[in-house]
C-alpha positions in Angstrom: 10.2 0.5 -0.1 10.9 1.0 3.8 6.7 -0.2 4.4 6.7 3.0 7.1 5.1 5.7 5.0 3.1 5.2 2.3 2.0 1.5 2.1 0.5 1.7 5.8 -1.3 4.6 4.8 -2.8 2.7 1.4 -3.1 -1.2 3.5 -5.0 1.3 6.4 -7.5 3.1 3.7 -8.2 0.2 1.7 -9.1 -1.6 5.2 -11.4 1.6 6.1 -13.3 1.4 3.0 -14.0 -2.5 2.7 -14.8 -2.6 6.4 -17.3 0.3 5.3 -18.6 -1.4 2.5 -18.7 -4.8 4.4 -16.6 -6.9 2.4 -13.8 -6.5 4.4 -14.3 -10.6 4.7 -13.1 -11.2 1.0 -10.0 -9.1 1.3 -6.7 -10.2 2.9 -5.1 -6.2 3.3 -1.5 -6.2 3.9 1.0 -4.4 3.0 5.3 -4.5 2.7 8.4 -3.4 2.2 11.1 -4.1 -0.8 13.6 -4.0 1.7 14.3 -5.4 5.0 15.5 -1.8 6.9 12.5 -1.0 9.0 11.2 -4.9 9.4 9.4 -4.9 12.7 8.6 -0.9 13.2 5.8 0.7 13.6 4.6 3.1 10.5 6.0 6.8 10.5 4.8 9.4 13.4 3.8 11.8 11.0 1.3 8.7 8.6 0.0 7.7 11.8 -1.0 10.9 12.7 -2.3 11.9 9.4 -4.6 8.6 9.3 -5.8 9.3 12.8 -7.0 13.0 11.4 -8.8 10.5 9.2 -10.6 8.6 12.3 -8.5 5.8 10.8 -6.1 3.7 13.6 -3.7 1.0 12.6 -1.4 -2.3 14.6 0.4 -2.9 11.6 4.3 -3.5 12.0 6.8 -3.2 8.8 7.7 -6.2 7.1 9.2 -7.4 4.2 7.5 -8.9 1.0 7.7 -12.7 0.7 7.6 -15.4 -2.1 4.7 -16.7 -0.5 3.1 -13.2 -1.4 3.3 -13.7 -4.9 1.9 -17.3 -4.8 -0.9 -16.2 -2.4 -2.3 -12.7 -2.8 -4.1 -11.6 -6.2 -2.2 -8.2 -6.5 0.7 -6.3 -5.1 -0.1 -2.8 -5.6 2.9 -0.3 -5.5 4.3 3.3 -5.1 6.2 4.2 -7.8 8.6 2.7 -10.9 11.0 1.9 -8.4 9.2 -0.8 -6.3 7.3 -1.7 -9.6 10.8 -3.2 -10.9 12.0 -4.6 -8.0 8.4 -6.5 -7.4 8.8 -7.7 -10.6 11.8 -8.9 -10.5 11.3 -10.6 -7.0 8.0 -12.4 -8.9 10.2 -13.6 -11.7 12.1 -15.5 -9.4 9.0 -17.5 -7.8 7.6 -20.3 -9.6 4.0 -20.4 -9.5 3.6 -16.2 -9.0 0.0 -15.1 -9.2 0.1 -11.9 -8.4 -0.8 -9.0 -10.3 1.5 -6.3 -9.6 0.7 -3.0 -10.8 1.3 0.7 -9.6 -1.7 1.9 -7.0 -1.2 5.0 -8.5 -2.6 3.6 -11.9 -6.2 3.7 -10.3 -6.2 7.6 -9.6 -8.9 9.3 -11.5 -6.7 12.2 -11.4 -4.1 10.4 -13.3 -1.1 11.0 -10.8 0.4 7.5 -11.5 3.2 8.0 -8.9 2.9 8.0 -4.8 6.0 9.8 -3.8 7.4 9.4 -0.7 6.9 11.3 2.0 9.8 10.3 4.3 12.0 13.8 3.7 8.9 15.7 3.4 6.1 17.0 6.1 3.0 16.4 7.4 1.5 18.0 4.1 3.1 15.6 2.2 1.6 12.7 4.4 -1.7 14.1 4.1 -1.2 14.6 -0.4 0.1 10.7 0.1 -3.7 9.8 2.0 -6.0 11.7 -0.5 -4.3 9.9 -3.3 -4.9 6.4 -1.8 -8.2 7.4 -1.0 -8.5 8.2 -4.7 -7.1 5.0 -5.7 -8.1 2.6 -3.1 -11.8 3.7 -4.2 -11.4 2.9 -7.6 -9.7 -0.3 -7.1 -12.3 -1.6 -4.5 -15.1 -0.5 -7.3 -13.2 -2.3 -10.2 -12.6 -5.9 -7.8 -16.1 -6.0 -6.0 
């Protein structure tokens, strides 16, 4: 929603793992926010942190998704229903849309379809938030390579 939490953490896994597989060249890996409250920050403390644990480092800067998303990238993976309908609804509205948009979560071999948010929670919840896109950002990169 906010693109602080939990898409910087998926966007900085999924980045690990192609660069690791070297195809990191086929990818554009982005991620954004529903909303336009956090444009320009950097991702929460406590995410950083977490992905650092991780060995993992990331630059990236909240922004807000675009039109030109939906026209340019393949899919727009998401958190939860939430951002699922709002995505939706922002792709209904652009004309030539290509985008798959599905839920990230959908790709979990351990079937937890939803990535809550971690924003209220603590640094356990950030670390729950990176095993699960570990999960899924595994499986995707298996299922699109």
């Amino acid at each position: 929603m906010r693109n602080i939490c939990r898409s910087p953490i998926a966007e900085a896994v999924f980045r690990k793992m192609a660069t690791d597989a070297g195809v990191v060249d086929k990818w554009v890996i982005d991620s954004g926010a529903t909303t336009d409250w956090n444009t320009g920050s950097s991702p929460d403390a406590r995410g950083l942190a977490c992905l650092r644990t991780h060995g993992i480092e990331t630059k990236h800067r909240a922004r807000q998704v675009t039109k030109e998303d939906f026209m340019s990238f393949d899919y727009i993976l998401c958190m939860d229903e939430s951002n699922l309908s709002d995505l939706k609804k922002k792709a209904n509205s652009v004309k030539n849309s290509k985008a798959k948009i599905e839920l990230l979560g959908s790709y979990d071999p351990e079937k937890q379809l939803i990535i809550k948010d971690p924003y209220y929670g603590h640094e356990e919840d950030f670390e729950n938030v990176y095993e699960q896109c570990v999960r899924c950002c595994k499986v995707f990169l298996e299922n699109n390579s």
